[in-house]
N, C-alpha and C positions, 0 to 999 in steps of 0.2 A: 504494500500500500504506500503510495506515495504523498498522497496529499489525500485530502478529504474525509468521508466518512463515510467509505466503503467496508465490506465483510474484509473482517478480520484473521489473518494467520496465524494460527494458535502458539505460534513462537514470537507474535511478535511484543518489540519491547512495551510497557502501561507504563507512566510516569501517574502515579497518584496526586492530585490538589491535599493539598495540607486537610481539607473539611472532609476528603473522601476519605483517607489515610484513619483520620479519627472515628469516621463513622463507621469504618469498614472495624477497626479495632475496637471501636466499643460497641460493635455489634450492633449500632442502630438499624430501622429498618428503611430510613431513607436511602439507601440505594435502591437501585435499580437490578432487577435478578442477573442483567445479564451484564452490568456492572461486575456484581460476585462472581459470575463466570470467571470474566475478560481477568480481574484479580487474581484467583485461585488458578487459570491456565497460564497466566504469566510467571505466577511464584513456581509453579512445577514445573517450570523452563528456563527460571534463572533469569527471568528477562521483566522484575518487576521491579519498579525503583521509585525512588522518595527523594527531594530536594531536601538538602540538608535544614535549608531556609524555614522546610515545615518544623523544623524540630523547634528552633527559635519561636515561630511563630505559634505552636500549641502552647511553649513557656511563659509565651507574654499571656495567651487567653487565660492561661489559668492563674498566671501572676492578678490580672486584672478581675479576676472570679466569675469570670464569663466562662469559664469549662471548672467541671469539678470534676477531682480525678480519685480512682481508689485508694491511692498511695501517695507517697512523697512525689513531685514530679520528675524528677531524675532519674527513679528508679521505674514510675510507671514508664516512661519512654524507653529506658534501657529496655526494661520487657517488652514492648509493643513494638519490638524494633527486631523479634527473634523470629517474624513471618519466615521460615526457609523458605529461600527464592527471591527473598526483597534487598537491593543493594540501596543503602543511602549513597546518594552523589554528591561530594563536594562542590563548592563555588570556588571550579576553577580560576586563574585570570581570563581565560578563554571566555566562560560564561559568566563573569562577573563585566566585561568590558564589552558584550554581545547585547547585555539586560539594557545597556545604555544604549544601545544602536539598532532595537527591535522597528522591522518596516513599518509606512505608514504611522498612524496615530493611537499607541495604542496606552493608556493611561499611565498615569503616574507612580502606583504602589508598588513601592521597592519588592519585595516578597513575591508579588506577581509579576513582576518583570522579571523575576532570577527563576523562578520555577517555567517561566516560558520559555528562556533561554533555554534552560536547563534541557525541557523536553526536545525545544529544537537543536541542541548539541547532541544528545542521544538519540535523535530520530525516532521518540517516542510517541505513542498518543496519549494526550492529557486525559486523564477522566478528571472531569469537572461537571461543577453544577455553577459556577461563576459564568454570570450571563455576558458581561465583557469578551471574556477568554473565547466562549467559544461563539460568539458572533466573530472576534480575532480570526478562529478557524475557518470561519467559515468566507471570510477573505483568503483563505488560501494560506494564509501567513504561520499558519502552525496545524499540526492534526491534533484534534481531539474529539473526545466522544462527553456526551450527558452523561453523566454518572447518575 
C-alpha cells in the first residue's frame, strides 16, 4: 500500500496515535474491531510501533488528571509497553527536523507533528481517530486509517 486507505497486508507496519495506544491498552471499547485486528496482526509481525512522543504525552494527561492510571505512571507505561511485537520509535534528528517540514498546512501541535513524521519515516499507517490527521491523509500526505 502506498498511499491511501486501501486493504491492508497483514505484514504491514501500524504506527499507533498516542489515544489509540491507550485505549487499545486499557482495553477500552472505543476502537474499532478491525482496528484490534490491524493491532494484534501487526504485533504478531513485529511491525507495530509507538512514537516515543506518546509516552510523554500519556505522562503529561495523567500528570494533569485527565487519565487515571492503575499504578505509579512509570511503571504502568513500562508494562503497557511489553505488547510482543510493539517497537517504541525514537525522535530521531531525521524525524524531529521532518515534524518541522510536514507538506502543505498541517497544524501546529508539537506531538502530532512528531508522530506524523514518525509514521511517514517508517512508512506506516496511522491508526487515528484525530480528525486533523486523517483529513492530512486523506491529502495524500500520510497513510492512515480511523481507529
Amino acid at each position: 500500500m502506498k498511499h491511501g486507505t486501501h486493504a491492508m497486508d497483514k505484514q504491514h507496519r501500524i504506527l499507533m496515535d498516542t489515544h489509540v495506544w491507550l485505549w487499545f491498552v486499557l482495553g477500552e471499547d472505543k476502537l474499532h474491531s478491525k482496528a484490534r485486528t490491524l493491532i494484534a496482526e501487526s504485533a504478531g509481525h513485529s511491525s507495530l510501533y509507538l512514537s516515543s512522543i506518546s509516552l510523554w504525552e500519556a505522562s503529561m494527561l495523567e500528570a494533569k488528571g485527565r487519565l487515571v492510571l492503575s499504578k505509579e505512571c512509570f511503571i504502568w507505561i513500562k508494562e503497557s509497553l511489553a505488547i510482543p511485537g510493539l517497537t517504541v520509535v525514537p525522535i530521531t534528528p531525521e524525524i524531529a527536523v521532518d515534524s518541522t517540514r510536514l507538506p502543505d498546512d498541517f497544524h501546529g501541535d508539537p506531538a502530532d507533528r512528531i508522530i506524523v513524521a514518525t509514521a511517514r519515516n517508517k512508512d506506516a499507517v496511522l491508526l487515528t481517530r484525530d480528525g486533523k490527521i486523517l483529513e492530512y491523509g486523506k491529502a495524500k500526505h500520510l497513510k492512515c486509517l480511523e481507529a
